[in-house]
C-alpha positions in Angstrom: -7.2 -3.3 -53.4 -10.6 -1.3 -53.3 -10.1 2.4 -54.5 -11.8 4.3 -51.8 -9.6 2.6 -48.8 -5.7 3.8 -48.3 -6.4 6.8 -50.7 -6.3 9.6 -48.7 -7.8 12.2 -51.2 -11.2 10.5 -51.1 -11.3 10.4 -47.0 -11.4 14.2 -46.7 -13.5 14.6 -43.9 -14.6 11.7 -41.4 -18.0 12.3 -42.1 -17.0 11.0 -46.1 -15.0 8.4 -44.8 -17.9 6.7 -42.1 -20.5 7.3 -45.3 -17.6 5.1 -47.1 -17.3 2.5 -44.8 -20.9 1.9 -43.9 -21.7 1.6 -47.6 -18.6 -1.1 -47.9 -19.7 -2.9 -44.6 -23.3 -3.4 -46.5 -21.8 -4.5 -49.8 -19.7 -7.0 -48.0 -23.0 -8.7 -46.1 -25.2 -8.6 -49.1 -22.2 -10.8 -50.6 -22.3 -13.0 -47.8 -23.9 -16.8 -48.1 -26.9 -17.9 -46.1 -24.5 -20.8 -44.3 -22.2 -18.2 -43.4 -25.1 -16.2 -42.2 -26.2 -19.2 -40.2 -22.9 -20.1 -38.7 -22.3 -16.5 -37.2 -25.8 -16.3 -36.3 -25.2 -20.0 -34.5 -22.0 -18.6 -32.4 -23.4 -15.5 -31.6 -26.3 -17.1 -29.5 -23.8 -19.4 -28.4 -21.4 -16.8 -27.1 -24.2 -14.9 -25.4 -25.5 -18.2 -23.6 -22.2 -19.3 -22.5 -21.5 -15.7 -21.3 -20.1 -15.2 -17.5 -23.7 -14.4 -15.7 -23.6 -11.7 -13.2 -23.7 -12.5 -9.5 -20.2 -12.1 -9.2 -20.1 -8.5 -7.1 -19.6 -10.3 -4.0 -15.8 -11.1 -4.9 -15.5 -7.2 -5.8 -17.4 -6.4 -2.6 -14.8 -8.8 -0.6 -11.7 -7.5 -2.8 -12.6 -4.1 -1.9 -13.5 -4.6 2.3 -10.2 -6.7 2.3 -7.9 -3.6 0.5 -9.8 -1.2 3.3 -8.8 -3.7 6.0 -5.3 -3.7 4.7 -5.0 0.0 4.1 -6.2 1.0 7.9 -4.0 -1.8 9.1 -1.4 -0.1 7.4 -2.2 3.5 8.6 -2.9 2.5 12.1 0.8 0.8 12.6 2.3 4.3 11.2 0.6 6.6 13.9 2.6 7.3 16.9 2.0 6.0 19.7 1.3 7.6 23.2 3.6 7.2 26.0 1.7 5.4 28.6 3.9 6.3 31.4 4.3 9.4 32.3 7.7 10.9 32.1 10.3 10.6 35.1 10.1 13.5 37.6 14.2 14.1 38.0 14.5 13.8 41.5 17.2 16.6 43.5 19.1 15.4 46.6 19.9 18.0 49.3 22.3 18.7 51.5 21.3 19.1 55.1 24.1 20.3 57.5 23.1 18.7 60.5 22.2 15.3 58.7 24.0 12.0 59.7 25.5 11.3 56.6 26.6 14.6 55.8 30.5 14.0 57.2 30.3 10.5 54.3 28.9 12.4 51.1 31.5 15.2 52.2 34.7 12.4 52.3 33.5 10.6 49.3 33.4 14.3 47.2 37.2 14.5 48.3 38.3 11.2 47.8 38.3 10.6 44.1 40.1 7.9 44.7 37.3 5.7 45.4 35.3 6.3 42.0 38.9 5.0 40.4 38.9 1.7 42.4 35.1 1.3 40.7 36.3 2.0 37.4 39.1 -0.9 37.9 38.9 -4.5 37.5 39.4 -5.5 40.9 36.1 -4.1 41.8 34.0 -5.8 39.3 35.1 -9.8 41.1 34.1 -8.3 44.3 30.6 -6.8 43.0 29.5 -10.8 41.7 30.2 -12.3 45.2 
């Protein structure tokens, strides 16, 4: 176990304790053999050839425009939507004394009778014919 590293005492301040490490770090690749040397030196240029290139911002550029496409998909279903008919005007019947059918709306208000053969279920056969 090397005495500067663990022992907190020596660390003090990180300035001490970067100071420590760099002088370790070059300790540590002066010890190092030349055919270590050469086999990191080997797989570094081979990780750096064998890299991903760039020239892939068009799959970023298409993951992006599709999220928009989504998103505004999405908002535009959860606006409301306008009523394209206009609302119903409710429409008032009147009463005119000298009309024709004045004497039948006046028997049918005081017959209720009538509205209670609707309601039954003879009523509904003879509707269907």
């Amino acid at each position: 176990m090397n005495p500067g590293i663990g022992n907190e005492k020596t660390i003090g301040t990180s300035e001490s304790f970067d100071g420590r490490m760099r002088q370790l770090h070059a300790a540590a690749v002066t010890e190092l053999s030349p055919q270590t040397l050469a086999r990191l030196r080997n797989a570094r240029q081979q990780a750096q050839t064998s890299a991903p290139r760039r020239g892939h911002a068009w799959r970023w550029a298409t993951a992006t425009a599709f999220s928009a496409v989504l998103a505004v998909t999405i908002g535009l279903q959860l606006l409301p939507k306008p009523n394209s008919t206009p609302a119903a005007q409710p429409v008032v019947a009147t009463l005119v004394s000298d009309d024709v059918y004045a004497d039948s709306v006046s028997a049918l208000d005081e017959n209720p009778d009538l509205y209670m053969w609707l309601a039954s279920s003879e009523a509904e056969p003879l509707a269907m014919e």
